[in-house]
C-alpha positions in Angstrom: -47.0 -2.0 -14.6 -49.6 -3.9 -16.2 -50.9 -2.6 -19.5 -54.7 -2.6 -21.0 -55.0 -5.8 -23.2 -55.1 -5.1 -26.8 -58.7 -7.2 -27.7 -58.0 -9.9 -30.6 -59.9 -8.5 -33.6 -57.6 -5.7 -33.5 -54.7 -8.1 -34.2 -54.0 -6.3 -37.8 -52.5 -3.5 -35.8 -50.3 -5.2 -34.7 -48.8 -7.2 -37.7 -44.6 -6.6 -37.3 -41.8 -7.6 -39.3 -39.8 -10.7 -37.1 -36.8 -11.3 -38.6 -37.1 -14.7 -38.9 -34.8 -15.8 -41.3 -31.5 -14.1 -40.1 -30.0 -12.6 -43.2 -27.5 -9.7 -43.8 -27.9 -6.0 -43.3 -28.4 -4.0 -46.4 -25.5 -1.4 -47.1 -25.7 2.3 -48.2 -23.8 1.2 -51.4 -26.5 -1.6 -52.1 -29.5 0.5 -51.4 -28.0 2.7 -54.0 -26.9 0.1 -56.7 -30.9 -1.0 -56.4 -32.3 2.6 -57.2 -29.8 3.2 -59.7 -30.8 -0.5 -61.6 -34.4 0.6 -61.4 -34.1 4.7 -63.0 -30.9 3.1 -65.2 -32.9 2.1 -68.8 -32.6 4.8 -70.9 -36.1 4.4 -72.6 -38.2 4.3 -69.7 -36.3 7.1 -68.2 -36.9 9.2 -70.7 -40.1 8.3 -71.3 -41.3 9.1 -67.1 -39.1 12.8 -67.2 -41.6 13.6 -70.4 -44.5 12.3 -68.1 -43.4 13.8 -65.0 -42.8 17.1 -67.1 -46.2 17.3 -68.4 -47.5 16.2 -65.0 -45.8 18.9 -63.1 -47.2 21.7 -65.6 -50.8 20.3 -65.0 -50.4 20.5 -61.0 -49.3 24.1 -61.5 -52.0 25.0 -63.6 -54.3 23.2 -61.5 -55.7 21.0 -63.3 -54.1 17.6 -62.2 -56.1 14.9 -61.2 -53.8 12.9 -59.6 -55.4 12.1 -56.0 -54.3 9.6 -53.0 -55.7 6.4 -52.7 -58.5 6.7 -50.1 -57.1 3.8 -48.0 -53.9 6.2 -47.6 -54.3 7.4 -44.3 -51.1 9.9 -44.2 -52.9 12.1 -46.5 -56.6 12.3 -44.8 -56.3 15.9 -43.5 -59.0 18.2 -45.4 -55.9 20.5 -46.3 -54.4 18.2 -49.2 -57.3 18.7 -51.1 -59.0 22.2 -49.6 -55.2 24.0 -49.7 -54.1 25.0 -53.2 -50.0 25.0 -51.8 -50.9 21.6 -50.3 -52.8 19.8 -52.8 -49.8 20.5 -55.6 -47.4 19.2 -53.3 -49.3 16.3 -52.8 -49.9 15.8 -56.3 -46.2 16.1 -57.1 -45.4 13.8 -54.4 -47.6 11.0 -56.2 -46.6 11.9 -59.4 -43.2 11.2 -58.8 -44.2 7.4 -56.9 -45.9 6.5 -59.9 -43.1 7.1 -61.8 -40.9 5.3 -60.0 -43.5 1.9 -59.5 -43.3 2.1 -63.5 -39.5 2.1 -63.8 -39.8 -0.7 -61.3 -42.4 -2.5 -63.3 -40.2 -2.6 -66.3 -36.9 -3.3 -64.7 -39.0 -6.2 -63.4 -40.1 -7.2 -66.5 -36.8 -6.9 -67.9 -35.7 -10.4 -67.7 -33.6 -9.0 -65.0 -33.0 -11.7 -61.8 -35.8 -12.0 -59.4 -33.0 -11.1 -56.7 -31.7 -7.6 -57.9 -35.3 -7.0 -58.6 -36.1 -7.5 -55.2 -33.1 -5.3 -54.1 -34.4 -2.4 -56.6 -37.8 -2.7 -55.2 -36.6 -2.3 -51.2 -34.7 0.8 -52.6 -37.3 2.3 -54.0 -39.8 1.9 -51.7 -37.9 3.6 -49.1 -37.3 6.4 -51.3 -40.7 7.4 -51.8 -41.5 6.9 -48.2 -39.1 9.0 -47.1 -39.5 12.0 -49.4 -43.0 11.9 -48.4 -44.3 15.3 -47.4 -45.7 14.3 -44.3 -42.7 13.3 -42.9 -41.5 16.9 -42.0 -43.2 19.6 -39.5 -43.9 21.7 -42.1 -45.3 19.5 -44.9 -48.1 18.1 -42.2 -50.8 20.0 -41.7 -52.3 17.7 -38.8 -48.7 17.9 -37.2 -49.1 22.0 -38.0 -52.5 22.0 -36.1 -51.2 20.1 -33.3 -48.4 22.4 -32.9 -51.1 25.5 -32.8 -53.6 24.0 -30.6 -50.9 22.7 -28.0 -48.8 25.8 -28.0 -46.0 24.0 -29.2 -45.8 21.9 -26.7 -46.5 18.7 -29.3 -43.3 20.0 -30.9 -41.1 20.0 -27.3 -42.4 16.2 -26.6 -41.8 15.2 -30.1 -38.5 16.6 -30.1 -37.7 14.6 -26.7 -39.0 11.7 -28.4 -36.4 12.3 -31.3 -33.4 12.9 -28.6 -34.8 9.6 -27.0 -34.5 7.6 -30.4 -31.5 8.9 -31.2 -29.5 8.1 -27.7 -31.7 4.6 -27.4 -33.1 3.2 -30.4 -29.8 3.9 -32.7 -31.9 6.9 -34.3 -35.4 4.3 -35.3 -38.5 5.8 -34.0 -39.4 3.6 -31.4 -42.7 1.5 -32.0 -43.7 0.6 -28.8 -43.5 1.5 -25.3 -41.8 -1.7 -23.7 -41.9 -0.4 -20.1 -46.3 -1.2 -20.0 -45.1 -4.8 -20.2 -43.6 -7.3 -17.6 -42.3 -10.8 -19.4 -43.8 -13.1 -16.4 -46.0 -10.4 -15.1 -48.2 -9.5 -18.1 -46.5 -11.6 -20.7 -45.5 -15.3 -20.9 -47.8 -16.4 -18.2 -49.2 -19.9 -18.9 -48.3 -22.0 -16.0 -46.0 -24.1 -16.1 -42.4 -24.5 -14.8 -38.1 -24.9 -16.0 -37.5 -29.1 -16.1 -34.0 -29.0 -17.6 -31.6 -26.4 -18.7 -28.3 -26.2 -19.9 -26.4 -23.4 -21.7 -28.4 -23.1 -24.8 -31.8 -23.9 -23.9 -34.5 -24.2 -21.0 -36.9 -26.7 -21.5 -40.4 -25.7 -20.2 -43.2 -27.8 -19.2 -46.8 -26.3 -19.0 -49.3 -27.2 -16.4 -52.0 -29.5 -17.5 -55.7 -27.6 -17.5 -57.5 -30.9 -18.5 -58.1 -34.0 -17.2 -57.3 -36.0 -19.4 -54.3 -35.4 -21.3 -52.9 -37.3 -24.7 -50.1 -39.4 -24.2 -48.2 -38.2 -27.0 -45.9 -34.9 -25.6 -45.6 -32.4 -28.0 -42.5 -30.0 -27.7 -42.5 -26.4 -29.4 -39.7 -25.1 -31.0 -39.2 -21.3 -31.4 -37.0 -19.8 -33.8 -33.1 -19.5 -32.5 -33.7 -15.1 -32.6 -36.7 -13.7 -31.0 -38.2 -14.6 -27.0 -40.7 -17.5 -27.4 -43.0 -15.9 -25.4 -45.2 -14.8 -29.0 -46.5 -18.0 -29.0 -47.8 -17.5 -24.9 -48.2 -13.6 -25.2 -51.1 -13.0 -22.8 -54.3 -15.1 -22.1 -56.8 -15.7 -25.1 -53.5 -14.8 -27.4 -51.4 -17.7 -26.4 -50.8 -20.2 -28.7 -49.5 -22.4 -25.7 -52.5 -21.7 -23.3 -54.5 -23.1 -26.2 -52.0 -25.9 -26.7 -52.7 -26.9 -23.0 -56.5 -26.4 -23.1 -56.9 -28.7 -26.0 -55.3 -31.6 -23.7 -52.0 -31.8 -25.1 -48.8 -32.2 -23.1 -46.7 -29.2 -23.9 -42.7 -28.9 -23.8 -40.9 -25.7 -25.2 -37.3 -24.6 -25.9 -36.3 -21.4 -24.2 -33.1 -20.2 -26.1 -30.7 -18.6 -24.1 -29.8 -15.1 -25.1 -26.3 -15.7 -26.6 -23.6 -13.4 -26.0 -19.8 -13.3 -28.2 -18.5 -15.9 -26.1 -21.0 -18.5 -27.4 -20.2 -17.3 -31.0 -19.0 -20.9 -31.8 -22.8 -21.9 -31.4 -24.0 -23.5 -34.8 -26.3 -25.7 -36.1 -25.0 -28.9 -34.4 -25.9 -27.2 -31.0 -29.1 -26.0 -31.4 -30.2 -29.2 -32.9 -28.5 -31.4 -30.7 -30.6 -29.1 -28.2 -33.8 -30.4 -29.8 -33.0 -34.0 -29.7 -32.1 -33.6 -25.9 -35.6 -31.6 -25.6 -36.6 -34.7 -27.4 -35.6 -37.6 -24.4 -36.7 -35.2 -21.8 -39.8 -34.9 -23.1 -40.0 -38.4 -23.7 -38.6 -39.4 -20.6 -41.0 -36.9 -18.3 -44.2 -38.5 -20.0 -43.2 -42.1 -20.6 -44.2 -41.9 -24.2 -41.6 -43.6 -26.8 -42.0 -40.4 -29.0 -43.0 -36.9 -29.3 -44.6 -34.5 -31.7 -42.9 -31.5 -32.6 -44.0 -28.0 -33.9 -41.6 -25.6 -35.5 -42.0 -21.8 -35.6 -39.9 -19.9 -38.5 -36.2 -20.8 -37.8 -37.6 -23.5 -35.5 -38.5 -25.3 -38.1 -35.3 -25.4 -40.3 -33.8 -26.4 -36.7 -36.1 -29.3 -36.7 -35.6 -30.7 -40.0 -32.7 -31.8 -39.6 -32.7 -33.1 -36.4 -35.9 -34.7 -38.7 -33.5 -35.8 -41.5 -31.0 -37.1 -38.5 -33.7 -39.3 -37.4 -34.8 -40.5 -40.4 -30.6 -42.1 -41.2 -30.3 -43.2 -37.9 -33.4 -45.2 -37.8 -34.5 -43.1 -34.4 -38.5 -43.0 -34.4 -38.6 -40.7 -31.4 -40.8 -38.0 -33.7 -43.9 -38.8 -34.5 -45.2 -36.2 -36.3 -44.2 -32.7 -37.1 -45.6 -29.4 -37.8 -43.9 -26.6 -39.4 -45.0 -22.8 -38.8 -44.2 -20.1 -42.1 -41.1 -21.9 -42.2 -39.0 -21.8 -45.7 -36.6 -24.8 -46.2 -36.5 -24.3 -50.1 -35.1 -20.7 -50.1 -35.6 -20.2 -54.3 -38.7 -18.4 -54.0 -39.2 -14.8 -54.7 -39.3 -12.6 -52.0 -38.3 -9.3 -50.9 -35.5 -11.5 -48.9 -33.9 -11.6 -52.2 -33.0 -8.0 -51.1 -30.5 -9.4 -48.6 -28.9 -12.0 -50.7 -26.0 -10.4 -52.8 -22.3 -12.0 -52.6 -20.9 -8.7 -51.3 -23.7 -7.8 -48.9 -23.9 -11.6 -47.6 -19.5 -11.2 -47.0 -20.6 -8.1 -45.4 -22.3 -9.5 -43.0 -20.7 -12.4 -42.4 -18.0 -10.7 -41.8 -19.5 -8.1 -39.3 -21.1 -10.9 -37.2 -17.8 -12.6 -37.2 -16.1 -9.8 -35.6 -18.9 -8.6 -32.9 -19.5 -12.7 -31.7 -22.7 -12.3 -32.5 -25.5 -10.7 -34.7 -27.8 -8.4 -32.9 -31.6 -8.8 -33.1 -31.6 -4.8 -33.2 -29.4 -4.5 -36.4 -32.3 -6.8 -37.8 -34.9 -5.4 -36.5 -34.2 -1.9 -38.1 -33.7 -3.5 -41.5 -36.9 -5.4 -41.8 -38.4 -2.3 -40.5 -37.2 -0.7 -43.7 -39.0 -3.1 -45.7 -42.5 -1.8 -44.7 -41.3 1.7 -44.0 -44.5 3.7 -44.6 -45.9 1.3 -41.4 -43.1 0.4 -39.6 -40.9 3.6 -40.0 -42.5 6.7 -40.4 -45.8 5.8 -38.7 -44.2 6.7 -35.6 -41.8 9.3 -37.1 -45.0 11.4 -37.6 -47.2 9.8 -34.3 -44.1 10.5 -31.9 -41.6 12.8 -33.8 -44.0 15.2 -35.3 -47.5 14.7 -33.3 -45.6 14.3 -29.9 -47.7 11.4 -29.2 -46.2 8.4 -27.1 -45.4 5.3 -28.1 -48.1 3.0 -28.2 -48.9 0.3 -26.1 -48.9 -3.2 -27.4 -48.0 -6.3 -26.8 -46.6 -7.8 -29.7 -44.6 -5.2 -30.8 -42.7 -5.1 -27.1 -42.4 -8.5 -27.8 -41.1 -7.6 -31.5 -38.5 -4.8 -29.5 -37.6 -7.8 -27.0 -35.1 -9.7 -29.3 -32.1 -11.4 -28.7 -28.6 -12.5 -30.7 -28.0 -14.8 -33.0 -24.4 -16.6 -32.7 -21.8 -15.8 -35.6 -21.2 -19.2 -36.6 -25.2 -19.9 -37.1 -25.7 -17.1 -38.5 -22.9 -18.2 -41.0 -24.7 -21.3 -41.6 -27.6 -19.8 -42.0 -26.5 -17.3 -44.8 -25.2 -20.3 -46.7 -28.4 -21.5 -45.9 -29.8 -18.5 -47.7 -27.4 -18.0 -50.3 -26.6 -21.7 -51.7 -30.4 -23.0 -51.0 -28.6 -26.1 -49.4 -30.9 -28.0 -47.4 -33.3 -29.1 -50.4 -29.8 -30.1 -52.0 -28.8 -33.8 -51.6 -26.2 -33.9 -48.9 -25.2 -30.3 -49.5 -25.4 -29.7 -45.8 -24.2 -32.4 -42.9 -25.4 -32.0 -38.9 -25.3 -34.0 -36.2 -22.9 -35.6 -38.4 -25.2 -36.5 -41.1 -25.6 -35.5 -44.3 -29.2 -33.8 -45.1 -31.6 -35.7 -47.0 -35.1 -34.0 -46.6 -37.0 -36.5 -49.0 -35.8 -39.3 -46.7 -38.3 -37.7 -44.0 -41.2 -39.7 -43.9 -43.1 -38.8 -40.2 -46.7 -37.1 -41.6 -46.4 -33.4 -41.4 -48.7 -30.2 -40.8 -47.7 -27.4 -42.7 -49.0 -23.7 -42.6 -48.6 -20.2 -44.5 -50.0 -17.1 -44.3 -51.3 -15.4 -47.4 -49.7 -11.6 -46.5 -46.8 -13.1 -45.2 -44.1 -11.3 -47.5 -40.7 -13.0 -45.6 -41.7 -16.2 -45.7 -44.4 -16.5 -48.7 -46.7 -18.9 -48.4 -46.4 -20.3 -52.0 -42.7 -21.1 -50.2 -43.9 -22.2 -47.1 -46.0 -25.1 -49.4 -42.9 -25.9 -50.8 -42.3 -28.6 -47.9 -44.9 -30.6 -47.9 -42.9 -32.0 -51.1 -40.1 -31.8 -49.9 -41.0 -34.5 -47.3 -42.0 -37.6 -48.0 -44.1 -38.4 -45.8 -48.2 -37.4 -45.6 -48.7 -33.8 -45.4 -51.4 -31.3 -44.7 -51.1 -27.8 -45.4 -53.2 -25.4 -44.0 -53.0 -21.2 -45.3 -53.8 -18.2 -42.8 -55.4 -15.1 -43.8 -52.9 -12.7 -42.1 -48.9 -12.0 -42.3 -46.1 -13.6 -41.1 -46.7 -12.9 -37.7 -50.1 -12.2 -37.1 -51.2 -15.6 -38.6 -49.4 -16.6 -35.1 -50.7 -14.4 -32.7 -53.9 -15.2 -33.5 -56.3 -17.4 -31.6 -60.1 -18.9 -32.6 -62.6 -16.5 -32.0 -61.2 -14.0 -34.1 -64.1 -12.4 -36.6 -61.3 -11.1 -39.0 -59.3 -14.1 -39.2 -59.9 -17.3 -41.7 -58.0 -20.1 -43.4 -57.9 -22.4 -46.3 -58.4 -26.1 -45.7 -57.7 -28.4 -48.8 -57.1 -32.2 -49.9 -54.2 -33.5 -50.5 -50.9 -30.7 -51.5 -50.0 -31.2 -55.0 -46.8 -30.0 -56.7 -48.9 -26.6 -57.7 -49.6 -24.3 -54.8 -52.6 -22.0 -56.6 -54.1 -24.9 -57.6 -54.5 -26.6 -53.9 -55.7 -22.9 -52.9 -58.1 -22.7 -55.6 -59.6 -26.0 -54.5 -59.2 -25.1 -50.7 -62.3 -24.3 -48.3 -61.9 -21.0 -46.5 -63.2 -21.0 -42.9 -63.4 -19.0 -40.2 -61.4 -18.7 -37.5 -57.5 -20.0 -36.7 -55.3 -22.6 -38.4 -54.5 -23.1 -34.9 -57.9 -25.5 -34.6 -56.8 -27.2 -37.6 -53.6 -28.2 -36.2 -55.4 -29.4 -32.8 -57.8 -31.4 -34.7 -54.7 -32.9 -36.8 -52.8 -33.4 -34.0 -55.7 -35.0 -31.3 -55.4 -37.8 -34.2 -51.6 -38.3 -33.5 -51.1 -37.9 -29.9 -52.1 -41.4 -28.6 -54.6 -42.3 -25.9 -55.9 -40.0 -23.3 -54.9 -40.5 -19.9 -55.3 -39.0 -16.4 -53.5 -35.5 -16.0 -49.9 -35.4 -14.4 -50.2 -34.5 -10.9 -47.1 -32.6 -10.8 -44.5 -31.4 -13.5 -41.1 -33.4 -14.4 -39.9 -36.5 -12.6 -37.4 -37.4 -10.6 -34.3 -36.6 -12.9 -35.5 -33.5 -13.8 -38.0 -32.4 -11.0 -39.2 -28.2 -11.4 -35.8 -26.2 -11.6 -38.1 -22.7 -11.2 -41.3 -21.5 -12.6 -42.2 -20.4 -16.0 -41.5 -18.3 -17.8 -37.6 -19.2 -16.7 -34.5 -17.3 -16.6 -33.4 -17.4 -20.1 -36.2 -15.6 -21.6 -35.4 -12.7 -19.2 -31.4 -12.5 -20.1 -31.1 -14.0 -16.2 -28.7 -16.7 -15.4 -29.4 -19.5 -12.9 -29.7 -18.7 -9.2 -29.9 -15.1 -10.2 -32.7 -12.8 -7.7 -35.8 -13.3 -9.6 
């Protein structure tokens, strides 16, 4: 079934929350150890209950002017201001938030560590979106008026929704419907086809649309957790049909979907993936060296098969990009909510014992760090309106993830916990000890200004951490819609500066927004670096790795080789 496109200004809609740096699952008892540090300081509690008590007396009188911010859009019905039962329940709802944002502002400011106040902040944030009125039948006057006008019968499809969500979707309201979309049919459909594969990766090549194309190959790499196919979602939102249309040779990494008996998986195998990518690429093309362009993960992968290069003397990388990828993980973020001794064991542990890490168990948790969009949007849309789940592509790309092996997801936690790879030779793969400053290839480095997993003040951070020539380029949208997110696009913009200095707000200060997508500033950058044009391929691989199948592949649709397609 093939789905209406979604058209490209609208992208905001569909901004998710990837997990793209695979981290550990929050427990009940940390969730409560954050709310408890927050409403814990004896002088600021006492000080909100007098507030909150004198508050509460001037709703019942009715006299309170405490009101919703207009942008709020759960609170729009004419009843929470026109009902006198509504409007005070309202008011005491937001009376109580802004308590709680002012015991979080001081706990902040309480010389407390940027971690537990990151951990305080995810607690309470889901605390005052789920006591939100709106989230029941009763406290939701649109869902009331729904229920009237349909004869109840909002309330019989909401409740099958619920009974869905809870056998399916482990109880999360579901945020998309994933049936409207067909990887290979309406997704992932730049031409191209499978020229290698072995049991971690495909390697795709993408049909040339040009002429002439650049000598220079330049191979994607996707992070290890999430289907590639967000970067060739559907046509005029592919970052790969661009890729291709701007005359550049295009290779990409398919991960296979691992499963507990490739728990062993670590670092050493997905990079040594890359450098194998690497010589295909090379080989298929006849160039002595490739670009490369990392996405998230991807791009930790690719630093140290970088930093591999760079001791052995290998100059098979030319150049290399890096995506809202974080390499120097000491910058605050709400990631600092997952990075507690006892809740990293926790899930190192759990990983160890299942094989793998689900993208799922993810998934829900990052959900939790948006909740009012990502949770109980569609709590109230499905569950209480008895609306469907909507149609859209990148979130049924968001619901489409895969595993992440136990052993990198080990790695990756120390990754997380110890901040090892901007350490000196903290961290050895492919049997060599990681030395980022000894990478010297120029670089092209991007962030996104909402992007709140990977922020973009972090995402700067590499370009001196390298030493080689960088450029850093800053989107205008979040972590994954500054991906999604192609030229033409009247909402979207980006900052273009001089040369990245060791202070982030400075270079932005000094930085020329324009219009449009980083993605044109990476295919200017790159035309530069890509060699000579030359006539188009006439056909795809060679004659030691001649088309194995079509794109999008078998891996990116959990089918093994030879399988019916």
């Amino acid at each position: 079934m093939s789905a209406s496109p979604v058209p490209a200004n609208d992208i905001e809609a569909g901004e998710v929350v990837e997990a793209a740096e695979p981290v550990g699952i929050p427990s009940v008892t940390g969730v409560v150890g954050g709310l408890l540090a927050t409403v814990a300081q004896p002088g600021p509690l006492a000080r909100e209950a007098g507030r909150l008590a004198r508050e509460a007396a001037s709703i019942v009188r009715g006299s309170s002017t405490v009101a919703p911010d207009p942008k709020d859009k759960r609170f729009c019905d004419p009843a929470w201001s026109a009902n006198p039962v509504y409007r005070r329940v309202l008011q005491g709802y937001l009376s109580l938030g802004g308590s709680l944002d002012r015991l979080l502002d001081d706990y902040e400011h309480s010389d407390s560590d940027w971690r537990d106040v990151e951990r305080a902040r995810f607690a309470t944030n889901a605390l005052r979106s789920l006591l939100a009125p709106t989230n029941t039948l009763i406290g939701n006057p649109a869902a009331l008026k729904r229920a009237f006008d349909t004869g109840g019968r909002s309330v019989l499809r909401g409740a099958g929704h619920l009974l869905h969500d809870l056998r399916h979707n482990r109880g999360m309201p579901s945020q998309t419907d994933r049936s409207a979309f067909v990887v290979g049919t309406d997704l992932a459909l730049t031409p191209g086809a499978v020229v290698d594969r072995d049991d971690v990766a495909e390697l795709l090549q993408y049909t040339p649309t040009t002429e002439q194309v650049h000598l220079r190959p330049l191979l994607i790499v996707p992070p290890p957790i999430g289907r590639y196919y967000f970067l060739d979602l559907r046509p005029g939102r592919s970052f790969v049909e661009y890729a291709v249309s701007q005359g550049f040779q295009v290779f990409l990494l398919s991960w296979r979907n691992p499963t507990p008996g490739q728990s062993h998986w670590d670092l050493d195998t997905y990079a040594g993936r890359i450098v194998d990518a690497v010589e295909t690429a090379k080989a298929i093309t006849g160039s002595p060296d490739v670009n490369t362009l990392g996405f998230c993960a991807g791009g930790i992968l690719t630093s140290t098969v970088l930093n591999h290069y760079a001791a052995t003397g290998d100059t098979s990388i030319a150049n290399a990009g890096f995506a809202v990828t974080l390499l120097d993980f000491d910058s605050r973020a709400p990631l600092g909510t997952f990075s507690s001794p006892q809740l990293l064991s926790l899930a190192r542990r759990s990983s160890r014992k299942a094989g793998v890490i689900t993208a799922r168990s993810l998934g829900a948790v990052f959900s939790w760090m948006r909740p009012d969009d990502l949770v109980f949007t569609y709590v109230v849309n499905q569950w209480l309106m008895g609306d469907d789940p909507p149609v859209f592509d990148i979130l049924a790309w968001n619901a489409d993830g895969t595993n992440l092996p136990a052993t990198l997801h080990d790695q990756f936690l120390t990754l997380f916990r110890d901040n090892t790879l901007p350490a000196k030779g903290a961290l050895t793969v492919l049997g060599t000890p990681v030395d980022l400053s000894s990478v010297t290839v120029p670089t092209f480095v991007t962030g996104a200004v909402n992007d709140h997993l990977t922020p973009w003040t972090g995402c700067y951070r590499t370009t001196s951490m390298l030493s080689g020539p960088s450029t850093f380029v800053l989107s205008n949208a979040g972590h994954i819609a500054s991906l999604v997110n192609p030229p033409g696009n009247p909402k979207a913009s980006y900052f273009v500066g001089g040369e990245p200095g060791p202070d982030a707000e400075a270079w932005r200060a000094a930085a020329d927004r324009r219009t449009g997508s980083w993605w044109e500033a990476w295919s200017a950058w790159s035309a530069e670096r890509s060699g000579d044009q030359h006539p188009a391929p006439a056909a795809l691989g060679d004659a030691d790795h001649p088309p194995l199948e079509p794109a999008p592949g078998a891996y990116v649709l959990d089918r093994a080789p030879g399988e019916e397609k």
